[in-house]
N, C-alpha and C positions, 0 to 999 in steps of 0.2 A: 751691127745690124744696119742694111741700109734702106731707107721707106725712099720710094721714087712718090713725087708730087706733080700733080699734070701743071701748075703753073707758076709763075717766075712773079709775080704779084708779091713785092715785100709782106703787105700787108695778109696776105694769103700763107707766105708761107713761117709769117712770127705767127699766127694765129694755130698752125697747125704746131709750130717748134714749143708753145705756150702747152697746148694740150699733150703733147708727150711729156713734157715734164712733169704735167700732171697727177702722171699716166703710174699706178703703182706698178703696173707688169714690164716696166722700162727701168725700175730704180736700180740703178747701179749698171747699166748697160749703155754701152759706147752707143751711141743713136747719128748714124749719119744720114742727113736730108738732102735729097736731089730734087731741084726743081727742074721742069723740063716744059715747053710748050711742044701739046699735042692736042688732033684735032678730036673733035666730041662727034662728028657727024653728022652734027644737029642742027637745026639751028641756033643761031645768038640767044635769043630770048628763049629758053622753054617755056611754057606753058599750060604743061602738064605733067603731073607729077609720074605718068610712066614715058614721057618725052624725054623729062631728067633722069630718068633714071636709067633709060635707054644709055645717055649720053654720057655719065659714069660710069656705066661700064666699057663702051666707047675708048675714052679716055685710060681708063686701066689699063686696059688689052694695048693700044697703042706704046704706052709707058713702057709695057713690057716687050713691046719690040723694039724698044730704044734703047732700056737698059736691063742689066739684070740686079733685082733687089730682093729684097724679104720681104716687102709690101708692099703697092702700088695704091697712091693714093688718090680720089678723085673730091672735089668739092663743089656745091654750086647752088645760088639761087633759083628762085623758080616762084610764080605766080600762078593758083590752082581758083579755078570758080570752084566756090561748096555752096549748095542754095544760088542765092542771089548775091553773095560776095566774093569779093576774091580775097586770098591769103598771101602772104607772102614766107615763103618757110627756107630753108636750107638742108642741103642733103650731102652724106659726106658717103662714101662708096671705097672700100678698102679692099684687094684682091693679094693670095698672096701666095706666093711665088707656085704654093702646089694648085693654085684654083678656086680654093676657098674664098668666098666673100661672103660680107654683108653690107648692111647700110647701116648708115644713123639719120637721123633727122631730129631736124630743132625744132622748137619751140614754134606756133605760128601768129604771125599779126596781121590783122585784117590790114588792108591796103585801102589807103581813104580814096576818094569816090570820085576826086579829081584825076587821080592814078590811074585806076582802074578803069575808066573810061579811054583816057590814051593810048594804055597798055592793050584793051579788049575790044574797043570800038575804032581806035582810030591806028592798030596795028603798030603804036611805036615801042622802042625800046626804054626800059624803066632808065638808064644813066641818063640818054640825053633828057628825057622828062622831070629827073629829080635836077637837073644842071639849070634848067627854064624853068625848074619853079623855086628854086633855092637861090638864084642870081649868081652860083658859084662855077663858077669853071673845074669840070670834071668833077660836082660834088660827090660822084656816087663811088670814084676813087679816094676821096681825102672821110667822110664821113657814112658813107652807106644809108639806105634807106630803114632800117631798121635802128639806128642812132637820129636821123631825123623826126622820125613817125612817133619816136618816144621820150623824145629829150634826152637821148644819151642814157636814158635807164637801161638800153639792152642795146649791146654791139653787134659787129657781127664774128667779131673776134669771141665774144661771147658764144653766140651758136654756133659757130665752127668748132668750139672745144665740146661746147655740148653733143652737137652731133658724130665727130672723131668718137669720142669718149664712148657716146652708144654703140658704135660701128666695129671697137674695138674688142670689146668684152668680149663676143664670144666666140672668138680665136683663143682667149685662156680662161674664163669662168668655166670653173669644172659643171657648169648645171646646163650647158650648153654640149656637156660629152654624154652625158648619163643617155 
């Protein structure tokens, strides 16, 4: 079986190699991962959660101009105002070969108020902001905003399986055919 992945991000694509293994409807089955960079059409930053989601599908569609596979995989951050806060969640977008898709999405964390302001008010993108406020170079490459905002209690390798893991079920849970 081969899943096409829109990106070449190590850490992107051990997070997704992590949740197939996971994965009981993959046990025993040859799983070969394509990473590929292709564009979303979007902008950098989404900022709405039907922005991202635009943008995953985006991403599939182009995957599948590039290669042919048994699933096309998309994944990605995103910052949504609900009320007066913003959230910070992740969205995983799976397409497959006959059309079929769904989503998954993780888990959400509010996004503290120093953020949130940069991101909504002053238009910037959340890496270079967590990079200037973290003193780390490219922090949002080596730890991610949701490993900072929690002390490492929730990665994003974490929600990436979680969200894959939702996305995937119902391509084989029979309660998704009834």
């Amino acid at each position: 079986m081969k899943i096409a992945i829109w990106t070449q991000s190590p850490p992107k694509v051990k997070a997704i190699q992590q949740a197939i293994d996971n994965i009981v409807y993959f046990k025993g089955k040859k799983i070969e991962v394509i990473p590929l960079k292709v564009s979303s059409d979007i902008s950098d930053m989404p900022i709405s959660l039907e922005e991202n989601m635009l943008g995953a599908k985006n991403r599939a569609k182009n995957c599948k101009k590039e290669i042919e596979a048994d699933l096309y995989v998309w994944m990605e951050w995103w910052t949504s105002i609900i009320d007066d806060k913003a959230y910070l969640f992740g969205v995983v977008y799976i397409l497959d070969k006959n059309g079929n898709n769904h989503y998954g999405i993780s888990n959400m964390m509010e996004v503290p108020e120093y953020f949130r302001q940069k991101i909504y008010d002053e238009g910037l993108e959340l890496g270079p902001v967590l990079t200037e406020a973290t003193k780390e170079e490219n922090a949002s490459k080596k730890w991610w905003a949701f490993a900072h905002w929690s002390d490492d209690m929730l990665t994003r390798t974490d929600q990436f399986v979680l969200a894959f893991t939702s996305a995937i079920v119902p391509f084989y849970n029979k309660y998704y055919k009834l």
